[in-house]
C-alpha positions as CSV (number, residue, x, y, z in Angstrom):
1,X,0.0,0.0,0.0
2,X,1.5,3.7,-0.8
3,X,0.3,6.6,-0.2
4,X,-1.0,7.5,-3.4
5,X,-3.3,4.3,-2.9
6,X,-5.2,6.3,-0.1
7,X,-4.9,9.4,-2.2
8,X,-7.1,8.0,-5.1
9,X,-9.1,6.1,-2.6
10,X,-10.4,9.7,-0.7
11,X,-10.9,11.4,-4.3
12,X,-13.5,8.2,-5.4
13,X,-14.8,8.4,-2.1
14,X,-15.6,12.2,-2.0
15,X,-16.6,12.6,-6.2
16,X,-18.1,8.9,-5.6
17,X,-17.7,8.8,-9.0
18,X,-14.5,7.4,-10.5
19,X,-14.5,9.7,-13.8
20,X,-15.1,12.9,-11.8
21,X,-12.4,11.6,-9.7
22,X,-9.8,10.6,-12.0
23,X,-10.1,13.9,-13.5
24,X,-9.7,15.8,-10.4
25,X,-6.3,13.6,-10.0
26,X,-5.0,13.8,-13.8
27,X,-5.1,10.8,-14.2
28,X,-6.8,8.1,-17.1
29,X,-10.1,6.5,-15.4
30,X,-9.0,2.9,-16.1
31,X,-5.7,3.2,-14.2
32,X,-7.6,4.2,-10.9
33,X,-9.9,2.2,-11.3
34,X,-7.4,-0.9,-11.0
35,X,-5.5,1.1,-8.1
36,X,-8.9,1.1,-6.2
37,X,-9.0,-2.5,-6.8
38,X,-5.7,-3.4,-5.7
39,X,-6.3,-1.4,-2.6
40,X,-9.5,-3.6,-1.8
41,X,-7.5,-6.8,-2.5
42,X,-4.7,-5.1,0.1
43,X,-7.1,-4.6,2.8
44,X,-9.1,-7.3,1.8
45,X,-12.8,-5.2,2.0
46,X,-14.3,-4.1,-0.9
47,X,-14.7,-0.1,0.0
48,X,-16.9,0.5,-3.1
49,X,-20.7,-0.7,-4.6
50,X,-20.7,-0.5,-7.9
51,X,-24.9,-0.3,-9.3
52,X,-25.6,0.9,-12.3
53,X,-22.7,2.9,-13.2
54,X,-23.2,4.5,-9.5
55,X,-20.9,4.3,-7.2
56,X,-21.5,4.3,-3.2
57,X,-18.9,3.4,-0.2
58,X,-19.8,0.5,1.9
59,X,-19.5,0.7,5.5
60,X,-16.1,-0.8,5.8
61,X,-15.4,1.5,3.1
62,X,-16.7,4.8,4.9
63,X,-14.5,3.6,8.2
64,X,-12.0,3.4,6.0
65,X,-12.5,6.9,4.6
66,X,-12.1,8.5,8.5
67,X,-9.1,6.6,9.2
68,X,-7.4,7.2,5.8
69,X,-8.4,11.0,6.5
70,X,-6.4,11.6,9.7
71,X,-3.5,9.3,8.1
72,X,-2.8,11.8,4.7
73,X,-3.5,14.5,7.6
74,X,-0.8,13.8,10.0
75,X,1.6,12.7,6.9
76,X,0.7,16.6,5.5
77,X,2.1,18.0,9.1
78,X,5.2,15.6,9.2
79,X,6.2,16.6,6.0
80,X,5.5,20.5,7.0
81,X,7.6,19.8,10.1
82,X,10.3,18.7,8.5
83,X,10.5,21.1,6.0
84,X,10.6,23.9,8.4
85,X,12.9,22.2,10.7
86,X,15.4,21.5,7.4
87,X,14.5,25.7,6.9
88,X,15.2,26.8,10.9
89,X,12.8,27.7,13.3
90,X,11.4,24.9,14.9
91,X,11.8,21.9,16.4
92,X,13.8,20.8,20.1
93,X,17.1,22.0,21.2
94,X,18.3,20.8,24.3
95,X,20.5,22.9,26.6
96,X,23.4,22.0,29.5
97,X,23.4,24.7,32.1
98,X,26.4,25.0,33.9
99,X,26.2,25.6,37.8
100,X,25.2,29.6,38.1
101,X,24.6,30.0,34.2
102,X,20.7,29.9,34.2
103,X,20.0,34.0,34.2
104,X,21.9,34.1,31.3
105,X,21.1,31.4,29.2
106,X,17.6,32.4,30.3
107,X,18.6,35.9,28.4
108,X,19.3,33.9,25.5
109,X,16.4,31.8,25.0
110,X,13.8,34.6,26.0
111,X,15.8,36.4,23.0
112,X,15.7,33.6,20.2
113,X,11.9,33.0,20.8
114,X,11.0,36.4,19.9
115,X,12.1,35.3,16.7
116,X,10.9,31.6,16.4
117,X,8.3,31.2,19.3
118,X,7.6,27.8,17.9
119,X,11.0,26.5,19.1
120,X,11.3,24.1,22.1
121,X,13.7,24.0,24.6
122,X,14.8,21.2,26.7
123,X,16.9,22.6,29.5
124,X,19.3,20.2,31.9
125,X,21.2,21.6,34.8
126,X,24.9,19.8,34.1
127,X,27.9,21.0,35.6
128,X,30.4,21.7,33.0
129,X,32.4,18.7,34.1
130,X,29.7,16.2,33.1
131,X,28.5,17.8,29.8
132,X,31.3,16.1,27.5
133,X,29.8,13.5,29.0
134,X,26.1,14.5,28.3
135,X,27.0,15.1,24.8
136,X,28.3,11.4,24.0
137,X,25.3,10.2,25.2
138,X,22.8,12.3,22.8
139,X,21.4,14.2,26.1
140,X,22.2,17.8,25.2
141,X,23.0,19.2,21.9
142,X,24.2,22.8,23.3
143,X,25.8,23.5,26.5
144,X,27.1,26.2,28.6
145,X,30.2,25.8,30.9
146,X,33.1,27.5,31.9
147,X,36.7,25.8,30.2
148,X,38.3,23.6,29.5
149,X,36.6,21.9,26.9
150,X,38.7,19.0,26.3
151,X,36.5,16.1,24.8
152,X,37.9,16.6,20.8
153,X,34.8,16.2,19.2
154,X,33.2,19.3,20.7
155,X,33.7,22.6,19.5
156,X,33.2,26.0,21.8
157,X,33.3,29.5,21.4
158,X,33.8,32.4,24.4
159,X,30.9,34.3,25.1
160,X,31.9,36.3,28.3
161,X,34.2,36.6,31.2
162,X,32.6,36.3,34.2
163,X,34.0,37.6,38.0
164,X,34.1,36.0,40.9
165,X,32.6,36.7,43.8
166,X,33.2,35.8,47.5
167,X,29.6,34.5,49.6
168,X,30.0,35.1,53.4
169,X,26.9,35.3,56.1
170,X,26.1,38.8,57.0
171,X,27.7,38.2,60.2
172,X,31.2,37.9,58.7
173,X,34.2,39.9,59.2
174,X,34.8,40.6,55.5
175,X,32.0,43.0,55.1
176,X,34.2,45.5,56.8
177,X,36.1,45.9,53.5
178,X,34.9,48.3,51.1
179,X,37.2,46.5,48.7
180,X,37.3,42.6,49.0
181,X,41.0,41.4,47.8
182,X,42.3,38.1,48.5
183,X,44.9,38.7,50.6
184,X,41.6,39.6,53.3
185,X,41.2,36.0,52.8
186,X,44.0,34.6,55.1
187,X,42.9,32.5,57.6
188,X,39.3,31.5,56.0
189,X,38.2,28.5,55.5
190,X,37.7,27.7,52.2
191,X,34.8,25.6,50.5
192,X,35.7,24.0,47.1
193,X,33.5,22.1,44.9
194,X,34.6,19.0,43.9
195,X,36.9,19.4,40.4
196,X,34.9,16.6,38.2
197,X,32.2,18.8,38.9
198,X,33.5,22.2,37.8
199,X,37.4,21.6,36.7
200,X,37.8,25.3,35.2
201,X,35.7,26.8,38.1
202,X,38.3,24.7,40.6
203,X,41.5,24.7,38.7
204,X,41.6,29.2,38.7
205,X,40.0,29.4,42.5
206,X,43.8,27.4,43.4
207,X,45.7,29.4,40.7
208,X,44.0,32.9,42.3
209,X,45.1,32.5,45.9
210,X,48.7,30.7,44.8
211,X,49.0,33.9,42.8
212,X,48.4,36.1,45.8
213,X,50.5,33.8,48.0
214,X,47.6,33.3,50.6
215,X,47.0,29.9,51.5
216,X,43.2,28.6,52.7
217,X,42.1,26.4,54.5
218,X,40.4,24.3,52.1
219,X,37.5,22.2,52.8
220,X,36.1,20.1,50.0
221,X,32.7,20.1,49.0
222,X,30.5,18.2,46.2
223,X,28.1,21.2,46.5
224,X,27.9,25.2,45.8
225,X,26.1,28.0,47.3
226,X,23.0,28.0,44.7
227,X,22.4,24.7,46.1
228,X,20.8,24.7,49.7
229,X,23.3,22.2,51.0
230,X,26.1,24.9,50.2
231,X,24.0,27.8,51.5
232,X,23.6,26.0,55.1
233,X,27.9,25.0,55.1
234,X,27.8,29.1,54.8
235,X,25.6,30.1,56.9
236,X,26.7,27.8,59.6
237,X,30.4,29.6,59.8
238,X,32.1,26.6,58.1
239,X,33.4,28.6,55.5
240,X,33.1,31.2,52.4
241,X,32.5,30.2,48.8
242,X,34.4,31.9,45.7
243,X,31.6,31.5,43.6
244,X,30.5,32.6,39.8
245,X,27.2,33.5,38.5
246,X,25.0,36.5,38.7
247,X,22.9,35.1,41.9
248,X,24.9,33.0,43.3
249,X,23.0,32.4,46.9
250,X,20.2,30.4,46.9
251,X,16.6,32.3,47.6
252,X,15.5,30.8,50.6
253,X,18.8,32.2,52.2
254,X,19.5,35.6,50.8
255,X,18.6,37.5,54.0
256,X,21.5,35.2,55.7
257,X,24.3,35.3,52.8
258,X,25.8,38.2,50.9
259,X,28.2,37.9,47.6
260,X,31.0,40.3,47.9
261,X,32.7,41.7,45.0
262,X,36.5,40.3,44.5
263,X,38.2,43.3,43.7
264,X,41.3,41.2,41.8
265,X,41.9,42.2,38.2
266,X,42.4,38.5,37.4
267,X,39.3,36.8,39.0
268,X,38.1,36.0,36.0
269,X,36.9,33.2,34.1
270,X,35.4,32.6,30.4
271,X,32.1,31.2,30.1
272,X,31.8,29.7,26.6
273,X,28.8,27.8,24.2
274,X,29.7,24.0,23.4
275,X,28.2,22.2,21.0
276,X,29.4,19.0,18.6
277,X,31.9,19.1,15.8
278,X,29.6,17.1,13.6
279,X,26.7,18.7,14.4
280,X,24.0,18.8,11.1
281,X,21.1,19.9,12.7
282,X,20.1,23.5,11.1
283,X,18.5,24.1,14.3
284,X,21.2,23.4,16.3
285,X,23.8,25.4,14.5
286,X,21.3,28.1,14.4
287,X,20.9,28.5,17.7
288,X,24.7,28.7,18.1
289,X,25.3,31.4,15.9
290,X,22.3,33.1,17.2
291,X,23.9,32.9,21.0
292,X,27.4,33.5,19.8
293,X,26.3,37.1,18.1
294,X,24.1,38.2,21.2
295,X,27.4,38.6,22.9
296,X,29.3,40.4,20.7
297,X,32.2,37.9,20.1
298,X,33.0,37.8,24.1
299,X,31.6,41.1,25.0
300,X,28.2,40.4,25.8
301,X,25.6,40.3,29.2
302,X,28.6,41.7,31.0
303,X,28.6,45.0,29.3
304,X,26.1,47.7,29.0
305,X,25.5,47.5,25.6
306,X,24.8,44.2,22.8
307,X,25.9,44.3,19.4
308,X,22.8,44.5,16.9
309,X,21.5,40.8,16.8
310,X,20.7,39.4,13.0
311,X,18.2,36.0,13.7
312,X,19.4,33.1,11.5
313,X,18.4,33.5,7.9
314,X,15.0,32.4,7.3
315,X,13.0,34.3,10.3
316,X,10.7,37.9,9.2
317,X,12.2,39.8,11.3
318,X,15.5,41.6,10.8
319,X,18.4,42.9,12.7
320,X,17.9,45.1,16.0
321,X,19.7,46.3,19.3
322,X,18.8,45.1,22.5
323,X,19.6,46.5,25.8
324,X,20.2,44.5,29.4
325,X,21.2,46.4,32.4
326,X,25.2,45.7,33.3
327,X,25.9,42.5,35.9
């Protein structure tokens, strides 16, 4: 049975005549006429009385019509779909969110589905240490992480710098300091995330404080302040977090915790958009370029000002400028 089988079968069915029909298709009468009959012999019901030169369906044959209906009509919207999908615009992308990384790559997507607001998005919290993982096994097609990217058969691309900050209780000694440098770290105890959950985040905490020759106190964690388990370590005076992000307390205990400022020119760490080197999904690589010119080749959220964002070729609407306030 093809397609064009239940094609000829709903245009006898609706003309109930097969010359009317086979008009309406293009086609010579005695050719649909044997179509129709091999169709019968398929299904094995004959869909058609034949009196007189009339022609009626038979009940099989009118069950048949309803069925056949929603079939060509869901075979309509998969080809539709994937026509639009091979032209941009629709479909699912699904997103790795590094630890403290959801306000911005909220930002982004809030920003692309002005422009396709039939896109889906399936969004994953993965700590940039797992997401080379997550991409082998097919669970994320785009993430964002903070370096390295080591896994060869990803690419990446800087989007910002990010600072970092220092999360004390209220009750702490550092608030004193109108500027927070490191060396007002001595004697702190110091809560680090584990590295094969945040390697990049881990790896320049160490490098910072061997730089400024102060040396913590380090007490090792597998969580961060975002996460209530890192909030109550905090809060409870075991130690202070150098943390990233643009929030990086969780709610239920901002009244406790405050993120001071690290005045240090080289607390800093790039924040960048992964995705796979043999990547073919339009979609996909859409979406990419999309993200990668909303921040201005490395210049973006943290600045005042985003460079004139063109959507991928294929959407209405044309370039423009959008403004966010600084972080």
């Amino acid at each position: 049975m093809e397609l064009r089988h239940l094609r000829y079968f709903v245009a006898v069915a609706e003309k109930l005549n097969f010359t009317k029909a086979a008009r309406t298709l293009q086609i010579a009468q005695p050719p649909l006429s044997r179509q129709i009959r091999d169709l019968e012999a398929e299904v094995g019901v004959v869909l058609f009385e034949r009196n007189r030169g009339r022609v009626f369906l038979t009940d099989a044959g009118l069950r048949f019509l309803n069925e056949v209906r929603v079939v060509l009509q869901h075979v309509s919207q998969a080809v539709d779909a994937a026509r639009q999908a091979s032209a941009g615009g629709v479909g699912t992308i699904r997103l790795g969110i590094g630890k403290g990384l959801g306000d911005v790559v909220s930002r982004v997507v809030n920003e692309y589905l002005r422009f396709f607001p039939r896109m889906e998005f399936d969004v994953r919290d993965i700590p940039s240490g797992f997401q080379s993982e997550a991409f082998a096994g097919r669970k994320i097609d785009v993430g964002f992480m903070r370096p390295p990217v080591n896994d060869l058969q990803l690419d990446s691309a800087l989007l910002f710098k990010e600072r970092f900050t220092v999360v004390v209780r209220k009750t702490s000694a550092l608030l004193k300091h109108r500027r927070l440098r490191l060396r007002h770290l001595a004697g702190q105890s110091l809560l680090l995330i584990d590295r094969h959950i945040s390697p990049g985040a881990y790896d320049k905490t160490l490098e910072l404080f061997r730089a400024s020759g102060v040396t913590p106190k380090i007490i090792p964690t597998s969580t961060m302040p975002y996460d209530e388990g890192g909030a109550v370590l905090v809060e409870s005076g075991r130690g202070i977090y150098l943390a990233l992000g643009k929030n990086p307390i969780h709610p239920s205990f901002a009244d406790r915790l405050v993120a001071l400022p690290l005045a240090e020119p080289s607390a800093v760490i790039e924040v960048q958009v992964v995705w796979d080197k043999n990547e073919q999904s339009k979609t996909t690589l859409d979406f990419v370029k999309f993200t990668r010119s909303m921040f201005h080749n490395g210049h973006g959220l943290g600045q005042r000002r985003i460079k004139a964002v063109k959507p991928p070729r294929g959407s209405m609407r044309r370039g423009y400028t959008r403004t966010f306030p600084s972080r």
